[in-house]
N, C-alpha and C positions, 0 to 999 in steps of 0.2 A: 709582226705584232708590236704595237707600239708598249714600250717598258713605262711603269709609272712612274708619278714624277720623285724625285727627290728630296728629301724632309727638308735639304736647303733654299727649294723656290719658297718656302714660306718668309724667308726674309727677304722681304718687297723694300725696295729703297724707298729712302725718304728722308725729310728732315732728322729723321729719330736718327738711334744709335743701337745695332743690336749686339747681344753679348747671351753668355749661356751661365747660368748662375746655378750652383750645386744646394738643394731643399729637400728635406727629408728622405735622402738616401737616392733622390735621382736628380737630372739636370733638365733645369726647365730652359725654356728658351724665351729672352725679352726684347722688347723694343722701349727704348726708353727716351725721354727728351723732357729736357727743363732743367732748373733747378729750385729747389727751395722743399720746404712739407712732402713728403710722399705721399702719392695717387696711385693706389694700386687698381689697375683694370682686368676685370675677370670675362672675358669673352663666352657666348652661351652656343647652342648648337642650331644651326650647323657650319658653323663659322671658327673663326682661328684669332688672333690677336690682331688684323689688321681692320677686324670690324669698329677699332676705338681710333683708327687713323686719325679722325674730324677731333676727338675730345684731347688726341693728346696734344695737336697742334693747339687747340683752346685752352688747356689746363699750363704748360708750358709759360704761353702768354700772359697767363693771370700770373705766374709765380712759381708755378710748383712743378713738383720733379713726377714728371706720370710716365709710369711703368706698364705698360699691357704686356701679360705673359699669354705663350699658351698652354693653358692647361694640358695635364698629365695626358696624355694619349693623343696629342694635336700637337699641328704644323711640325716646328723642327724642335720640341720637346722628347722626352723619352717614352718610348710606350711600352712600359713593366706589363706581363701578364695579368698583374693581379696590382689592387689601392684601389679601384674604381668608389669604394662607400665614403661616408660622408665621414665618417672620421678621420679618414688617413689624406683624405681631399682638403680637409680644414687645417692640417696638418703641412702640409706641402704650401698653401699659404701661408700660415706664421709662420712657417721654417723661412721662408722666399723672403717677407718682414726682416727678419733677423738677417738671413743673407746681403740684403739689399745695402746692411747697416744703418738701419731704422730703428728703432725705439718704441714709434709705433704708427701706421698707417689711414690715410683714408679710404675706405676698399668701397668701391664702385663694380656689380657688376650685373649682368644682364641675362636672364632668364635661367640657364643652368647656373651659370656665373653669378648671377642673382642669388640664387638660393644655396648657393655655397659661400656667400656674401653674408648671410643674414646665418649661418650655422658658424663661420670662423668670428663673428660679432659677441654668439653668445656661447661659443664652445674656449674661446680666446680673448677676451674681452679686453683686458692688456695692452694688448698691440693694436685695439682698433681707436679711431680718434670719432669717425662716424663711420655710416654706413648709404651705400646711396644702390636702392635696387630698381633697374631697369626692368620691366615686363616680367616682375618676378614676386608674385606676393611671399609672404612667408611660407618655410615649408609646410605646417600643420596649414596654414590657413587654404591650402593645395589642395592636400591630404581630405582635410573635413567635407571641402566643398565638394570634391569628386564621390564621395561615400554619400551626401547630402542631396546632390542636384545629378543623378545621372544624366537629365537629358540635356544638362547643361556642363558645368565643369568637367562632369564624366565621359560626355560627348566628345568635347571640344579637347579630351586627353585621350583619344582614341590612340594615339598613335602610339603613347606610351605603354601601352599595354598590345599592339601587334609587335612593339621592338622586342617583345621578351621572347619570339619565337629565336628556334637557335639556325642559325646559317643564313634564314632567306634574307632579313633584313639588309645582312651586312653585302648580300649579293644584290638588293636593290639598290641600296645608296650607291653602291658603284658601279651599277649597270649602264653602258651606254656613256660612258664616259662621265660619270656622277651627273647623268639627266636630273633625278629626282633632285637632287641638291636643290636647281635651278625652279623645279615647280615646288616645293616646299618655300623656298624665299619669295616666289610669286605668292602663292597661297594665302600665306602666313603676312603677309606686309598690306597696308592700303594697299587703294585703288591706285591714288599719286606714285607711287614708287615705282612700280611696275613700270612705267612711261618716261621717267626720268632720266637724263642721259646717261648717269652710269651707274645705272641698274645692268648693263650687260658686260661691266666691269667684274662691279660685286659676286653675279653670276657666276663670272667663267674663273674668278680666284679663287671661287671657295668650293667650287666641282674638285677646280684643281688638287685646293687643300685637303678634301674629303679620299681622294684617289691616292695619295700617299699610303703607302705601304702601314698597316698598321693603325689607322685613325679612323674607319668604320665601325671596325671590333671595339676598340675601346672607346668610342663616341656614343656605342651602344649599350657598352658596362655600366654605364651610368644609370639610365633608366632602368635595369636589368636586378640593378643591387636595389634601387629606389623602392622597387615593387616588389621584390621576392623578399627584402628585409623585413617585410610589416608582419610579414609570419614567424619572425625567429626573434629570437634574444637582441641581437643587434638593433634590429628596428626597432622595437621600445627603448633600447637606454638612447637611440640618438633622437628619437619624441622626449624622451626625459631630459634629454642634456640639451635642446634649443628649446625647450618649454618655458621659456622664463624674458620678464620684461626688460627689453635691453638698454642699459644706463648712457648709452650714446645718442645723439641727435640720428634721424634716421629720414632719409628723401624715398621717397616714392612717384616714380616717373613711370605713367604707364598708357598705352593706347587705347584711344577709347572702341578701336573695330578689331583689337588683339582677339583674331578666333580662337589665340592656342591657351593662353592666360587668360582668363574674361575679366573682365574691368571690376564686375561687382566682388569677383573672386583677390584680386589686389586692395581691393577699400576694406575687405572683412581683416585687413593685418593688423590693423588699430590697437588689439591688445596686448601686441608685444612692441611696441614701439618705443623710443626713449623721448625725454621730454624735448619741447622746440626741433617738432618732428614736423615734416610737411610731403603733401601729397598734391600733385599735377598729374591730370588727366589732361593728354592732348588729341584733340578731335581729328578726325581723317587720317589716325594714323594706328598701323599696327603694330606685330610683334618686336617691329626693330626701331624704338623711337630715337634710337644713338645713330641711326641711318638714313632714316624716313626723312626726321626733320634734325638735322645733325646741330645747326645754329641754334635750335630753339634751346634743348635737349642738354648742351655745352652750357648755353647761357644759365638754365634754372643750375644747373652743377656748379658753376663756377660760383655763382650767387649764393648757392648754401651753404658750399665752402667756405666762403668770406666771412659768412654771417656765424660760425660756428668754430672759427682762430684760422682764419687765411694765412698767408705770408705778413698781411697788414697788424696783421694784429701776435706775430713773433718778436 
């Protein structure tokens, strides 16, 4: 019987630098590279920190000190029983901020990562400098459209709501040596990526990252608290506490063939957005535009960056 892998294959070599940083009572695990402004990278599901590979080498380049963690229950981070909601999530970020010894960040993140992006922006607003969400509209703007368009937003969130069964899930994503992984990043991405030489990279790292002991179950807490909080007390104060227009510049980077986020569901975020906010829809590409089209994706980041106190302008 082959053993799974070990929380430490998640530190994939590279130019970066990894290190284990102690955030709201657990230790996250980072890769980090550059210097200058902090970049914090929030990685989405079903992936780990190594999905920001391409932005950290391009953020580095431009100036700045870019950090990708992996979130609480992924790669070689801690995975507590229990934190999976949105407020002790936004929490382990500003703790991770202050850890870092930062003052205050630019937090980038991408679909899960995304929408814990835009909750630590206006649950923490302090510590954010702007906000930049990959394939990730705002959470309400989520929330609304899945209650509004079932056969749309609601459709294309199906999966969030089979994750709330208890055991099968976590026995799918690791069946077969994390298969599903592999057709969910099919799935979920363009036509182009799928074809792309290392798409059977990405594949076989993040199967891997998914089979670590401990990162099914709480990869799937996430969704689990998302949905079952809308019935309790929790879930209204954390619609109360991101309810509000946030006072930072804000990038919206999103695919315009994302089956899982739909495009028209990312452009309805408009109302919580801060001023000298912008939004790129990029054509032929899905759920992973930090992936699909890594250059492009880099470029518009780095560029908003600039435009909103880069390193040029410290």
């Amino acid at each position: 019987m082959r053993l799974p892998p070990d929380p430490s294959t998640a530190r994939v070599t590279g130019p970066w630098a990894h290190r284990d940083v102690s955030a709201n009572g657990i230790r996250l695990h980072v890769a980090e590279l550059g210097d200058g402004p902090l970049v914090l990278l929030l990685h989405g599901f079903p992936e780990f920190w190594w999905s920001w590979r391409h932005q950290l080498v391009a953020l580095a380049e431009a100036g700045y000190r870019a950090v990708a963690v992996d979130l609480r229950g992924y790669g070689d981070s801690d995975k507590p029983p229990r934190g999976y909601d949105g407020f002790t999530l936004a929490g382990d970020v500003a703790g991770l901020v202050k850890a870092l010894g930062a003052a205050r960040a630019h937090v980038v993140g991408h679909a899960w990562g995304g929408l814990l992006a835009w909750t630590v922006a206006a649950m923490h607003p302090r510590l954010v400098d702007s906000l930049t969400a990959v394939a990730a509209p705002h959470p309400l703007a989520l929330r609304r459209a899945i209650r509004r368009h079932p056969r749309g937003q609601g459709r294309a969130s199906g999966h969030l709501f089979r994750f709330q069964l208890p055991v099968y899930p976590e026995r799918w994503l690791t069946a077969d040596g994390g298969a599903a992984v592999g057709r969910l990043l099919g799935t979920w991405s363009g036509p182009k990526w799928s074809v792309a030489p290392e798409f059977d990279e990405v594949v076989r790292r993040n199967r891997e990252a998914m089979l670590v002991p401990g990162v099914a179950h709480s990869a799937l807490e996430y969704y689990r608290w998302a949905v079952r909080s809308q019935l309790r007390g929790d879930g209204r104060r954390f619609a109360e506490a991101v309810d509000r227009r946030l006072g930072v510049p804000v990038l919206q980077v999103h695919g315009a063939l994302d089956p899982v986020m739909l495009e028209a569901t990312a452009a309805d975020s408009g109302r919580w957005v801060g001023a000298d906010s912008h939004y790129h829809c990029l054509p032929e590409v899905g759920h992973f535009p930090h992936q699909e089209a890594p250059h492009t994706t880099s470029r518009i980041i780095t560029g908003f960056l600039a435009g909103v106190g880069g390193p040029s302008a410290r």
